[in-house]
N, C-alpha and C positions, 0 to 999 in steps of 0.2 A: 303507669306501666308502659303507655306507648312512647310516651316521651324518653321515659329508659333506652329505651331498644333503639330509639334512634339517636341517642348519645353513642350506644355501643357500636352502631352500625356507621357513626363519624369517626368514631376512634379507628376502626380497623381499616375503614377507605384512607385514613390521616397515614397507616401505618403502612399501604400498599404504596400508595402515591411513588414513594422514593422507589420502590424495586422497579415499579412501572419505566421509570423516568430513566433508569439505569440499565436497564434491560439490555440496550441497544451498546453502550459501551460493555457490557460483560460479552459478546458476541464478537467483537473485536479482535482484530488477530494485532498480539503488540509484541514486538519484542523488543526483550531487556536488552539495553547495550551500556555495559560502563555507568556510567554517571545518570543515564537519559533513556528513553528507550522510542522506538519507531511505531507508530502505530497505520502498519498497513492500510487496515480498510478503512482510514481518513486520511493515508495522504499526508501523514504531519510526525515533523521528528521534535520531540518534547526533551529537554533539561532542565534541571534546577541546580542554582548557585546558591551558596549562603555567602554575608560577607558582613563585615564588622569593623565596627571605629576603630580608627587607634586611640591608643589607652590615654591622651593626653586631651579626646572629645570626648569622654562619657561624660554624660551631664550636661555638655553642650550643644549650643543648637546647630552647630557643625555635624554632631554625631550622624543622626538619621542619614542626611544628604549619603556621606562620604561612605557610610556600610551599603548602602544601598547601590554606591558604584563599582564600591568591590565584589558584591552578589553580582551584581548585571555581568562584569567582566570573568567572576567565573564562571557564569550558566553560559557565555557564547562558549571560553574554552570548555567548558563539556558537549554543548550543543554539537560543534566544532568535530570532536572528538566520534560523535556517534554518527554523525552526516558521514565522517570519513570509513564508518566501516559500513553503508548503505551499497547491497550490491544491485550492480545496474544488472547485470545478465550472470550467467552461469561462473564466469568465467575474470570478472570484472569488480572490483568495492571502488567506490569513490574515491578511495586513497590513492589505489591503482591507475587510476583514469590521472586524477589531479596531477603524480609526479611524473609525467610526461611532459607538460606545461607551465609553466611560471604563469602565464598569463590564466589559464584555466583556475590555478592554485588563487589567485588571486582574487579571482572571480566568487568562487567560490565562500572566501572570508569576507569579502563585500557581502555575499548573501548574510550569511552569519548576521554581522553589524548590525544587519534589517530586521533580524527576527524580531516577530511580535512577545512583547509585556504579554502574560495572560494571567500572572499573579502575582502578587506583593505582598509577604506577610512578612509582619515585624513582632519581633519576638520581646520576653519580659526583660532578656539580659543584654539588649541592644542590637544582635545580631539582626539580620534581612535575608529573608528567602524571597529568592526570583524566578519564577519558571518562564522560560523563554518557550516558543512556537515557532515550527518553519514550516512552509509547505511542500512537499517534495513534486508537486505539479507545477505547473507557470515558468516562470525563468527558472527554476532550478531545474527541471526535466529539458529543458529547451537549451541545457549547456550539456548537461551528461548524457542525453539519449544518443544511442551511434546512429551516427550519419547518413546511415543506411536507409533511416527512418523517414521516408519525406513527406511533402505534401502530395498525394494523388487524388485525381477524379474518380480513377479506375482503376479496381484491382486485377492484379493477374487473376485468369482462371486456374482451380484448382486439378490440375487433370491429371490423373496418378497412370501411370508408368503401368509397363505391361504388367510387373513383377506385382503392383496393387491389385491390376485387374483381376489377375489370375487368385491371389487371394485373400480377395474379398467377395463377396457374393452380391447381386443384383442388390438395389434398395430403392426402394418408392421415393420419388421426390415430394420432401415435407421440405413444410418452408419453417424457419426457426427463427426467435428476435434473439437470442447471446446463446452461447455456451458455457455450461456449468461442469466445472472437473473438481472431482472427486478423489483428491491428491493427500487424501489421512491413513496413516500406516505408511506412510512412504519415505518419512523422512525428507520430505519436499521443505524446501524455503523461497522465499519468499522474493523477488527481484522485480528490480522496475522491468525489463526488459526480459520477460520469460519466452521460451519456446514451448512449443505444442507437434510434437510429430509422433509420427505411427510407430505401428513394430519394425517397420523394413527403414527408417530415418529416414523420412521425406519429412519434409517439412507442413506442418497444418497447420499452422497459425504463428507467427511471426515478426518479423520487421518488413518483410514483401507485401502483407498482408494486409498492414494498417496504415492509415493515414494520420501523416506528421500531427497534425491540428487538433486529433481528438489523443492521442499519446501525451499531447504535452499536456492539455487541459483537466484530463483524469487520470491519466497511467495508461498504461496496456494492455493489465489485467488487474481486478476489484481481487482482494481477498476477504477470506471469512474463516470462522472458525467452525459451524454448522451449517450441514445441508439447506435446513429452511432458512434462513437468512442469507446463504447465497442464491436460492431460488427466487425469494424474493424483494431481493437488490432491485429497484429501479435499473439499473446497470444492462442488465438479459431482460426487465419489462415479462411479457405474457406468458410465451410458450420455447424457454430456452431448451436448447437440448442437454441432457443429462448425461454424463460418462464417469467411468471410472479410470483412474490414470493406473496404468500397470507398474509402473517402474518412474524413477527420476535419470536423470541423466546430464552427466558434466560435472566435473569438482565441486561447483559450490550448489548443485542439488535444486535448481531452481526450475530447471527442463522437463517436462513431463512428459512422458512416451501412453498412448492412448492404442485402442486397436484397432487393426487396420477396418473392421467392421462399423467401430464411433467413427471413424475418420472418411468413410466410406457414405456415412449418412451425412456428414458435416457438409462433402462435397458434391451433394447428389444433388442441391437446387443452386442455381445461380443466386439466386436472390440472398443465401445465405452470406456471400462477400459482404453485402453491403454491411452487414453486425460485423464483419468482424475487422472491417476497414474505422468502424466508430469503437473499434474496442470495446464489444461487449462479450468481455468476458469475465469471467470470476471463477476464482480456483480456492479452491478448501483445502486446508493445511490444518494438522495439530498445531 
C-alpha cells in the first residue's frame, strides 16, 4: 500500500513538473507580429522559417543542407519583418527610425544576419523549420535608443513646478528600490523607450532620468502581464513603489500618465533617482 501511494505521489509531481517550469513564460507579455512575435519581458524578438529542397534533391544528401538555408533565410525575412514594427517610443517603430538612414537600415540587417539558431526541426516530408532569436538589448538598443539617452553619473533632480506643488499634497520621504505601474485597462503598449508623467505632463520618468549603460543593457522599463510578477521582478528588488497609471498618452499608447499624488511620492526622496537612473522599472500591460 505504501509503495502505491508513492508511485501515485511520483506520477503527479512527474505531472506538475512542466506547468512548474512554464509558469514563468505564461506570465510573459508577448506580442504577436506577422510571422514572429516580441517577447517584452525577455528582451528577445522570435521568428520561424520553413524551407525545403528542390525537387531535383529529395532523396539526396544535398536535400537537408539546402532546405535548411532556405528556412534560415526565411526566418531572418520574418525576424526582419517584426524587428521592423518594434516601437521604440510613443511615437517611433523601427521601420520609422530605419528609413531615415541607409546606414542605420543597414545596420540593422547586419543585426538580423546574427541572429541566434535556437531551433531546427526536420520534418518527415523534407521540409526544415528554423526559429531564429534576437535580443532587443545590447547593440541593437544602442543603435535605436534616441540620443537623448546618455551616459550620466547624475540625475537631474525631480522638482515639480508651482502648478505640482499646489496639487499635490505634502508626502513622507520613503525611500523605494523601482517602480511598479499598473497600466491594464488602459490600452497601454509596450515600447523600448516609454514615458511616465503626471496629470499636469511633466515628465516623471524618462530619457533625462536614465542612464545610457543601464537602458542598453536591459531596456527602460521590464514588462509583465500580472501584478505579482511585476512586483517580484528582480528589476524593482524589495520595496518598489506601487501605482496605477490613469490614462496612456501619444498615438502609439506606450506613455502612461500616473497622478500627480504617485508622482509626488516618486519625488519625495533623492535617493529614489538612483532606481530610476538603473531603470528599474516595470509596467503591466494586458
Amino acid at each position: 500500500m505504501r509503495k502505491y501511494k508513492m508511485i501515485v505521489i511520483m506520477f503527479c509531481l512527474a505531472l506538475m513538473f512542466p506547468v512548474w517550469g512554464n509558469a514563468q513564460e505564461w506570465q510573459d507579455l508577448v506580442e504577436k507580429m506577422g510571422s514572429g512575435n516580441i517577447n517584452w519581458t525577455k528582451g528577445l524578438v522570435v521568428a520561424k522559417g520553413i524551407g525545403a529542397p528542390p525537387q531535383q534533391y529529395y532523396g539526396k544528401p544535398q536535400a537537408r543542407p539546402t532546405a535548411l538555408r532556405a528556412a534560415r533565410l526565411d526566418a531572418m525575412r520574418n525576424i526582419l519583418e517584426v524587428i521592423q514594427g518594434v516601437r521604440i517610443d510613443s511615437t517611433t517603430t523601427v521601420k520609422n527610425f530605419a528609413t531615415e538612414s541607409d546606414v542605420i537600415t543597414s545596420k540593422v540587417e547586419g543585426m538580423v544576419r546574427g541572429a541566434k539558431v535556437v531551433k531546427q526541426e526536420y520534418m518527415s516530408d523534407g521540409t526544415v523549420e528554423v526559429t531564429l532569436e534576437m535580443s532587443l538589448h545590447g547593440g541593437f538598443s544602442q543603435l535605436v535608443l534616441p540620443a537623448e539617452i546618455r551616459q550620466v553619473e547624475t540625475v537631474k533632480p525631480m522638482t515639480p513646478g508651482p502648478a505640482q506643488e499646489s496639487a499635490t499634497p505634502s508626502v513622507s520621504s520613503e525611500v523605494y528600490t523601482g517602480l511598479v505601474i499598473d497600466a491594464r485597462g488602459l490600452n497601454a503598449r509596450p515600447a523600448m523607450a516609454p514615458k511616465i508623467m503626471d496629470e499636469t505632463g511633466q515628465e516623471v520618468y524618462g530619457s533625462a532620468y536614465v542612464s545610457r549603460e543601464f537602458a542598453v543593457q536591459q531596456g527602460m522599463s521590464g514588462y509583465a502581464k500580472e501584478i505579482d510578477a511585476a512586483r517580484q521582478n528582480p528589476r524593482v528588488t524589495d520595496n518598489p513603489l506601487m501605482v496605477k497609471g490613469l490614462k496612456t498618452d501619444g498615438p502609439g499608447g506606450a506613455d502612461v500618465v500616473i497622478s500627480n499624488a504617485d508622482a509626488a511620492k516618486l519625488r519625495s526622496a533623492s535617493e529614489n533617482l538612483s532606481f530610476l537612473k538603473k531603470c528599474r522599472v516595470m509596467i503591466v500591460v494586458d
